[in-house]
matplotlib code that plots the C-alpha trace (Angstrom):
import matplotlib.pyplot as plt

x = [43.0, 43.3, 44.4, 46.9, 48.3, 48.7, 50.2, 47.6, 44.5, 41.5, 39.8, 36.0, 35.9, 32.9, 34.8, 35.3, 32.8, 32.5, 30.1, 30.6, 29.2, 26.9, 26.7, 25.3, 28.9, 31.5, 33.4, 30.5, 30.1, 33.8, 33.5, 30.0, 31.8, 35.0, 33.0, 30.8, 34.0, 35.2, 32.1, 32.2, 35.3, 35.0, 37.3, 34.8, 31.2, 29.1, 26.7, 23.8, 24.8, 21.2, 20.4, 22.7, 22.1, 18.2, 17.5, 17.0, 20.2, 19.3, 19.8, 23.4, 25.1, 26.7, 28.5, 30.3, 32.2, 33.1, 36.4, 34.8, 36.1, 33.7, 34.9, 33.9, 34.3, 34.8, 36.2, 32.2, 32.7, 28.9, 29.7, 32.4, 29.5, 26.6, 28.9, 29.7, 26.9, 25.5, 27.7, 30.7, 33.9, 36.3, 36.6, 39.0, 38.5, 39.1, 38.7, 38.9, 40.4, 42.8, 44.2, 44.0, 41.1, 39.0, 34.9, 33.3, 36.5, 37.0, 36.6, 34.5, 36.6, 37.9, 41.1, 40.2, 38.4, 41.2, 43.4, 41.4, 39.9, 44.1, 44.6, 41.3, 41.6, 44.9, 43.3, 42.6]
y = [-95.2, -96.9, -95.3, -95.2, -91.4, -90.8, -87.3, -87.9, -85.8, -87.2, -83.7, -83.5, -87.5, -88.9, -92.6, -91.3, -90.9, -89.9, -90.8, -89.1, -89.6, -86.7, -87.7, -85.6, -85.2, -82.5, -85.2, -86.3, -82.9, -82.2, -85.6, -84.3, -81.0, -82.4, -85.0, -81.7, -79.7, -82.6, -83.0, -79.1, -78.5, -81.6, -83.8, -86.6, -86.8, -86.7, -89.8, -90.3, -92.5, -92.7, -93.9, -96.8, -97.5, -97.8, -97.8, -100.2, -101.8, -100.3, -97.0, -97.9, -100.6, -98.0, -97.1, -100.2, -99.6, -96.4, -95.3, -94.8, -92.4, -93.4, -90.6, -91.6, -89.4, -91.9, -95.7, -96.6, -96.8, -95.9, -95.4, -97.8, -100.9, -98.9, -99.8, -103.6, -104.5, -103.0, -105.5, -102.6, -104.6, -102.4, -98.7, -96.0, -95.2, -92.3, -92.1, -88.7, -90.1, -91.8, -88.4, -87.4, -85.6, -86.3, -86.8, -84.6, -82.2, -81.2, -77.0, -77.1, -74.8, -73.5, -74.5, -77.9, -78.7, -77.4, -79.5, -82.8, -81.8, -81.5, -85.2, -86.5, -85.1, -86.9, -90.6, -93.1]
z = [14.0, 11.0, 7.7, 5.1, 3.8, 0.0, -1.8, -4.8, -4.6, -4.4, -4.0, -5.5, -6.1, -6.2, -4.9, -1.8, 0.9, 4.5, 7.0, 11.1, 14.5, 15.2, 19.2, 21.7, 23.0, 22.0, 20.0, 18.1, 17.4, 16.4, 14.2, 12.2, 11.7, 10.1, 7.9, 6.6, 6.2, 4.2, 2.1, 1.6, 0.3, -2.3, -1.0, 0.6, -0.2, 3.5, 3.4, 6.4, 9.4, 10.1, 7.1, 6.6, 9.9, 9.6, 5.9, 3.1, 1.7, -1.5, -0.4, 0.4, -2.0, -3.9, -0.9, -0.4, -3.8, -2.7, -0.3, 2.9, 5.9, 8.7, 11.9, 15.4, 18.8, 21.2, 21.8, 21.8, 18.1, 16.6, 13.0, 13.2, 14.5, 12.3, 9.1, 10.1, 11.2, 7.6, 5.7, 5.3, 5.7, 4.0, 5.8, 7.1, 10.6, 13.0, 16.3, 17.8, 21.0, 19.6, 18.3, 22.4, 22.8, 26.1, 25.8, 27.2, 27.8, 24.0, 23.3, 20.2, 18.6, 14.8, 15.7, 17.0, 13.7, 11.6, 13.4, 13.2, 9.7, 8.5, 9.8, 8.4, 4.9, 4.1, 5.1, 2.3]

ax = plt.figure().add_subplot(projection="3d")
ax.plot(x, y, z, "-o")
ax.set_aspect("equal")
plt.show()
């Protein structure tokens, strides 16, 4: 896990995105989960994965100005390659293992998003 923590807000800023696995697994279901909580209560803006990943550049350039969060489930890193190999070569990244959850072994529970979402929110 990469990051950096800051006490400013940043809550509601449009120059702050967030982009999430969305695997079949229970990880890449934890990670979409926190990215929408994140985009829902203002403090990133949720972005496609499948579009930068398949879509004209165009679509995307403004995102590469922007403070991006990109959350990943596992050490197989999808949104993590997805943005470099897109040209993206300034990012935050989270890795859900990382933080000790197990693949495949993960309750997809309230309290394990509020846990994850808690360490996710503060990352800049």
């Amino acid at each position: 896990m990469e990051n950096q923590e800051n006490s400013l807000c940043i809550c509601g800023c449009g120059d702050y995105g967030v982009v999430s696995c969305s695997g079949a697994c229970d990880l890449g279901h934890i990670s979409d989960l926190v990215a929408r909580k994140l985009n829902q209560n203002k403090v990133r803006k949720m972005s496609c994965l499948a579009l930068i990943a398949s879509g004209p550049d165009e679509k995307f350039d403004d995102l590469k100005n922007k403070n991006m969060l990109v959350i990943d489930g596992c050490s197989e890193d999808c949104g993590f390659k997805i943005m470099n190999n897109r040209g993206f070569d300034s990012f935050v990244h989270l890795r859900l293992t990382d933080l000790g959850y197990e693949k495949g072994k993960t309750p997809i529970t309230d309290e394990t998003i509020k846990t994850i979402y808690e360490k996710a929110e503060i990352l800049y």
